[in-house]
N, C-alpha and C positions, 0 to 999 in steps of 0.2 A: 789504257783503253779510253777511247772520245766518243763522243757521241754527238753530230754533227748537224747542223740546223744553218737554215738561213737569215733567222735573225733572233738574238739572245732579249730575252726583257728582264729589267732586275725590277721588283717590284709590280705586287699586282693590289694598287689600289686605284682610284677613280680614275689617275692618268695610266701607268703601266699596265690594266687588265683592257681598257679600250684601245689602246695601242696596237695590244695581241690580239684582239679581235676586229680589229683596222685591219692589220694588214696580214694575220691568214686568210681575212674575206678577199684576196689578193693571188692568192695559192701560192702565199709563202710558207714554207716549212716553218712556226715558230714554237721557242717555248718559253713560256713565264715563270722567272723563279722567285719564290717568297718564303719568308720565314715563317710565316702565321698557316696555320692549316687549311685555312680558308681566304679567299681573296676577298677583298674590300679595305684593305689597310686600316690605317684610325680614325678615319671617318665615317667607314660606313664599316665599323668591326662588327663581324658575324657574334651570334650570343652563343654562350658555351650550350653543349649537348645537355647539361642538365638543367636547361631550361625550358620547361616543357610547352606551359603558353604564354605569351606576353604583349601587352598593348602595341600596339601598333605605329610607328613612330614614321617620320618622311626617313629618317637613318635606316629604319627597315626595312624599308621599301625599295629605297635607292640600290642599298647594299646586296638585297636580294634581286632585284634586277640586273645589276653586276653579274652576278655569280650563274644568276643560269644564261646569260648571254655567252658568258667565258664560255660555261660548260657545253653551249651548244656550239661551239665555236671549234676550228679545226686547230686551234693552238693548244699546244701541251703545258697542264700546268702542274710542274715541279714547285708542291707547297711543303711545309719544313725544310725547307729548303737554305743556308747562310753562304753567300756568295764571299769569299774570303780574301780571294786575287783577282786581281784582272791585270790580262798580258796582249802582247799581239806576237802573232806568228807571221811574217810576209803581209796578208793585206787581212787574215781573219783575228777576230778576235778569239782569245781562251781566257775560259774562267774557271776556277777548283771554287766547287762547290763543298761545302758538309751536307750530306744527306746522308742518314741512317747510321752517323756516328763511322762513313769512311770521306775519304774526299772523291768527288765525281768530275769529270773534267770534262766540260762542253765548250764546243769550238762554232762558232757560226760567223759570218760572214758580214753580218751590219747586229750592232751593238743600242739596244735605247735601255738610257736611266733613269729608274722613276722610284726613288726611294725615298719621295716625299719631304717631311719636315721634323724636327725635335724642338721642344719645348727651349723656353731659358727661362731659368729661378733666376731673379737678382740674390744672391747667398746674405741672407741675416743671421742675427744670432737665433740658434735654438734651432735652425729651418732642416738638420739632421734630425730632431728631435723624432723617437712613434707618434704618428697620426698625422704628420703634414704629409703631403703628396701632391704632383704639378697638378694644375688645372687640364692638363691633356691626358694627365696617370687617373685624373678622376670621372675623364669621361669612356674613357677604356670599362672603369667599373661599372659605370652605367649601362654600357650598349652589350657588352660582355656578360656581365654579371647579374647586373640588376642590381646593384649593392650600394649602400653610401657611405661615405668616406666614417663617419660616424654619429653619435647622438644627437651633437650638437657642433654646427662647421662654421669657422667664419669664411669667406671666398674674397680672395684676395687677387688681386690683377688688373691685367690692361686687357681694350677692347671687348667685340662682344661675347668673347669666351667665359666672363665673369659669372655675366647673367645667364648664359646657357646653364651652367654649372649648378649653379643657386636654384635654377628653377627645375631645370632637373632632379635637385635633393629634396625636393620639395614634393615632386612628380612621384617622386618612389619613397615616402615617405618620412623623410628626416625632415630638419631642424636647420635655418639656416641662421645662426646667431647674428649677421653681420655681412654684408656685401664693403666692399673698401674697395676705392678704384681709384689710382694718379690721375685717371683721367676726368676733365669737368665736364658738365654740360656746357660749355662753350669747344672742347674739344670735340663734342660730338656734332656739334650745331654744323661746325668749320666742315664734317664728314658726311655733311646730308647730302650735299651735291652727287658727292660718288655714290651713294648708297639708293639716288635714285634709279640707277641702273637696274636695280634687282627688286620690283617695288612686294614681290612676292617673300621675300626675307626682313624685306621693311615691317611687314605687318607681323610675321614670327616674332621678330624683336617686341614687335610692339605687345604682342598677347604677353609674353614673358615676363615685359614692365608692370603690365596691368594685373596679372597675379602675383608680382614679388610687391606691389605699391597697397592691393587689398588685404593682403597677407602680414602686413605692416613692418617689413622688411629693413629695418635700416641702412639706408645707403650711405658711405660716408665718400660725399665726391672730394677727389682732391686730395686723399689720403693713402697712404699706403702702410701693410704692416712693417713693424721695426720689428719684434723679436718675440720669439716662440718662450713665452713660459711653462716651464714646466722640465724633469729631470730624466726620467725614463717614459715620460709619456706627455702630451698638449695636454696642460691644464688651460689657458690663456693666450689670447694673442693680443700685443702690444702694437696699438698703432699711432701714427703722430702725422699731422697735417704738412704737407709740401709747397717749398713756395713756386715761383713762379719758374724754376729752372730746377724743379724735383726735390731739393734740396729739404730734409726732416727741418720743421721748426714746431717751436713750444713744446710744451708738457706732452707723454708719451698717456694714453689712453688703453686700460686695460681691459678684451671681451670677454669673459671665460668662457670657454668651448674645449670641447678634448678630440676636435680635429681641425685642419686647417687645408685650403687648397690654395697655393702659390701659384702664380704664371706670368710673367712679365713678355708674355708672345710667344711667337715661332720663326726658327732660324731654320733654312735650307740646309739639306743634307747634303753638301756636294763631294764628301769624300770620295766616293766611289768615283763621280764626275772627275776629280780632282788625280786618281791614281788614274783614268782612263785617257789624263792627256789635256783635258778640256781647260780651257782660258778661263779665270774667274774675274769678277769685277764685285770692287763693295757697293750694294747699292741699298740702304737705310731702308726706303721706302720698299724693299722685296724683302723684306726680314735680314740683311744686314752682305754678308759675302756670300754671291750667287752665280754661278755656272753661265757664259752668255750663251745666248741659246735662241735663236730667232722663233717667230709666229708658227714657223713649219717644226719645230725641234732640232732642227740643223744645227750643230757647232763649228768649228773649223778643225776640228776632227774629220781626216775622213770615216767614215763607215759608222762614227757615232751619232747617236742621238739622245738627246735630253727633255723631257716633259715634267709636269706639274710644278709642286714644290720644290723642287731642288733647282727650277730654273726663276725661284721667286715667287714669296706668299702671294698665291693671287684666290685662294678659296676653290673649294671642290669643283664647282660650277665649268669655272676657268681650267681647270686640270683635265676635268672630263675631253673638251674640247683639245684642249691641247694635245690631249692622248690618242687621238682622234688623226690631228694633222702628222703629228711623229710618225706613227704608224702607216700611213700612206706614203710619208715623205719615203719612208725606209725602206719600203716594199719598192717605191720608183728605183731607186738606189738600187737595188739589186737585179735590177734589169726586168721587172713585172710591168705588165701590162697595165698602168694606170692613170684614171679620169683625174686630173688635178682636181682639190676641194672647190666647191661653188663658193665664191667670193664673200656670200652669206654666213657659212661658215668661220673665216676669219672677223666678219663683224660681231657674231657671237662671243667669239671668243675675248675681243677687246670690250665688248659690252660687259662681258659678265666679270672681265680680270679689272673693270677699276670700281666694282663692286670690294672686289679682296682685297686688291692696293688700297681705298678708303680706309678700310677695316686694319690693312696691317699698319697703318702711320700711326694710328692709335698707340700700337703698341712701340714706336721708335723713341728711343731711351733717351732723359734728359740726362747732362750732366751731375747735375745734383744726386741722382738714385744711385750714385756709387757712395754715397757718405751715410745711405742706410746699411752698408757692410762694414765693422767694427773691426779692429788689429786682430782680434780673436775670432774672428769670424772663421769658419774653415770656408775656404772656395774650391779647394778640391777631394771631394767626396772619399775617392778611391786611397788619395796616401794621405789623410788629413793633414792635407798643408793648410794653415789660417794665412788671412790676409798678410798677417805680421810677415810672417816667412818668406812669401812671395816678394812682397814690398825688399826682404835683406837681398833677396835675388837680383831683383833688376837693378837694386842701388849697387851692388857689386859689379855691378858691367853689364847685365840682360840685357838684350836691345830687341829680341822677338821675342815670340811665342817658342819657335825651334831652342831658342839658347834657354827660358825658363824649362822649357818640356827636360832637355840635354840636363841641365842644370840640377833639375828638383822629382825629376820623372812623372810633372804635371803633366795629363795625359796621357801615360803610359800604363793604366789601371782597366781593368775589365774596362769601364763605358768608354775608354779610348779618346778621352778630354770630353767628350762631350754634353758635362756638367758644368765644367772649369771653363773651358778654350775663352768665352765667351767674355764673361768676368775678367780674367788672367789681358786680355787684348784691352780692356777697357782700362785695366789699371796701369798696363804701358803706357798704351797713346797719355792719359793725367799726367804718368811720373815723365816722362819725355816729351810733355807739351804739345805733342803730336795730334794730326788727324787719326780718329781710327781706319779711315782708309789704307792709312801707311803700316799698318799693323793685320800681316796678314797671316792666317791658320798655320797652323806647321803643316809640314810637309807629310801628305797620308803615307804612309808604309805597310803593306800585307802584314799581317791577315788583318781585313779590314773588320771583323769581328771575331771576338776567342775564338780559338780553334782548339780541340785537346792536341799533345801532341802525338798521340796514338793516330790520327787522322793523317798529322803530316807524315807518321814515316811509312803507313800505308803497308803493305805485305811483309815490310825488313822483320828480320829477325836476328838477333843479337848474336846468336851462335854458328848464323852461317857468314859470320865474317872470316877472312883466312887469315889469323894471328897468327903467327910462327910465335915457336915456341919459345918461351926464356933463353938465351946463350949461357952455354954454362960460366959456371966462376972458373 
């Protein structure tokens, strides 16, 4: 049984919910699917129902503008929702969804992708340890929750997700032992140009400074953590100054705290882009290998389309808008009645995306930050392979990602690589002297997240198969 629409959205945060309410204001048939219960993805995440009152933040604001827009909106949005396949029939697309623990199978005619961004940890030692968590896993806690990562945190990372973080813990009442950031004040100096674009986020920044500086906050610029002390829980975190191409030099520096927040950036989600057909290209400066995807959300797909993150970190701002253009462009496409966007529109949009691009270069990785990952290191979460292991792999003949994944089942674990994929590509391109351009993801395969397999075999029942019976002896 399908259930038939005129244009599918996979994601409803700042670009895939404006998208959907782009273009039903079109009188297209659509409907938005999402895993989370509530729309606004990890920017603007809805806080849990047992939070009864809570300060009021622009995240709430925004987020809650989101949702009753959606909700006034003529678009359907299917939330718990995990989009698992994607296929094409003739010129529609089909996608098997999980909802309610069966698989639901919707079929609609133009396809747009908006499943945003995932964090990347550089992997050190200890960074499996209880109490560390990504810089993006601790602000889930924040908007969600209300909650801090613990007593006392150091906040470790690139660009300005650091300080958001730090001051946020502070906001709700913890303890920030220690801010540490690869990046200098001349890397920021070099980001001012872009970040005048947005001079409304300049001054956020700036309040953030001026209470993590009277708060007497220690910044350690230019440094980064090397390794998580402690055995079944963060006692310490060890950090050691970087030279001029990332690389750990002198004596390793110990903070004690019994939590830690990691984040070395965000990388595009293009999996789904990636099984939907779509052309990728590596490009550093959008968070690393990203979906091409023009101003309107166009690919060279027909009937697909692409917005926000997954077409390139460009910040919420940027995704809004973009979610904006996808959604009209996709509603023309299917033959609706529509006003092309006012040319104002696309300068928004490039005004506010090198606001993000500023921001994301911060976080583009030097060579050196692969030698704060040790032989023992583990890099991949899910089958505990440590670096050592990987490294016997590609020295035995690896040459991708596809032959490590084949090789060692990096990858192949509930997060679907992507903890590893990231690291695992970095440590090629070194062992093979390669660009990491030349070093590209494996190849997505369904189900693009777990599925049970109760879901795939759907109504079968084991006993109405027609087994003839044993032949006698």
């Amino acid at each position: 049984m399908s259930e038939h629409y005129d244009i599918a959205v996979i994601g409803a945060g700042p670009a895939g919910a404006n998208a959907a309410i782009e273009a039903s204001g079109h009188a297209a048939k659509v409907i938005i699917l999402d895993e989370k219960p509530r729309a606004g993805g990890q920017v603007w995440r809805a806080k849990s129902a047992a939070i009864v009152t809570a300060p009021i933040t622009p995240e709430t604001v925004s987020g809650d503008d989101l949702r009753n827009a959606l909700a006034a909106s003529a678009a359907t949005h299917l939330a718990n929702a995990r989009v698992w396949q994607i296929e094409r029939e003739g010129d529609d697309w089909v996608l098997n969804v999980l909802k309610g623990g069966a698989t639901v199978r919707i079929v609609a005619k133009a396809l747009i992708i908006a499943t945003g961004a995932r964090e990347f940890v550089q992997p050190i030692p200890g960074w499996t340890t209880p109490g560390v968590i990504g810089l993006a896993g601790a602000t889930a806690l924040f908007k969600q929750d209300l909650t801090v990562p613990g007593l006392s945190t150091v906040v470790s990372g690139t660009g300005p997700l650091v300080f958001f973080v730090a001051s946020e813990i502070r906001r709700l009442g913890g303890t920030v032992a220690a801010i540490v950031t690869p990046n200098t004040k001349r890397d920021w100096l070099r980001a001012l140009p872009g970040m005048l674009a947005r001079p409304s986020l300049m001054w956020r920044g700036a309040v953030w400074m001026a209470d993590l500086l009277l708060a007497r906050v220690p910044i350690y610029w230019g440094h980064a953590a090397s390794a998580i002390e402690g055995d079944t829980k963060t006692s310490a975190v060890s950090i050691r100054k970087l030279d001029r191409v990332g690389s750990p030099v002198g004596k390793a520096h110990d903070i004690p705290a019994d939590s830690c927040c990691l984040g070395n950036g965000l990388t595009p989600a293009i999996e789904a882009a990636q099984l939907a057909g779509a052309s990728i290209a590596h490009r550093p400066e959008l968070g690393g290998w990203v979906a091409q995807v023009g101003a309107d959300g166009s690919t060279d797909v027909k009937g697909l389309f692409i917005c926000g993150d997954g077409a390139g970190i460009r910040g919420a701002a940027a995704a809004e808008i973009h979610g904006v253009l996808a959604g009209n462009t996709a509603a023309t496409y299917i033959g609706k009645a529509v006003q092309p966007p006012h040319p104002k529109r696309y300068s928004a949009y490039h005004r506010a995306a090198r606001f993000g691009v500023a921001m994301t270069k911060l976080s583009i990785a030097k060579v050196g930050y692969q030698r704060l990952t040790t032989p023992d290191t583990i890099i991949c979460r899910c089958e505990s392979l440590t670096q050592k292991a990987v490294k016997a792999e590609i020295t035995s003949g690896a040459q991708s990602t596809n032959a490590v994944k084949s090789g060692m089942r990096a990858g192949m674990g509930p997060c679907g690589g992507k903890y590893c994929q990231t690291a695992i590509a970095s440590l090629l391109a070194q062992m093979h002297s390669s660009d990491q351009a030349r070093i590209r993801p494996p190849t997505p395969r369904p189900p693009l997240r777990p599925v049970p397999t109760s879901a795939l075999a759907g109504d079968f029942e084991y006993d109405d198969l027609p087994i003839p019976k044993p032949a006698p002896l």
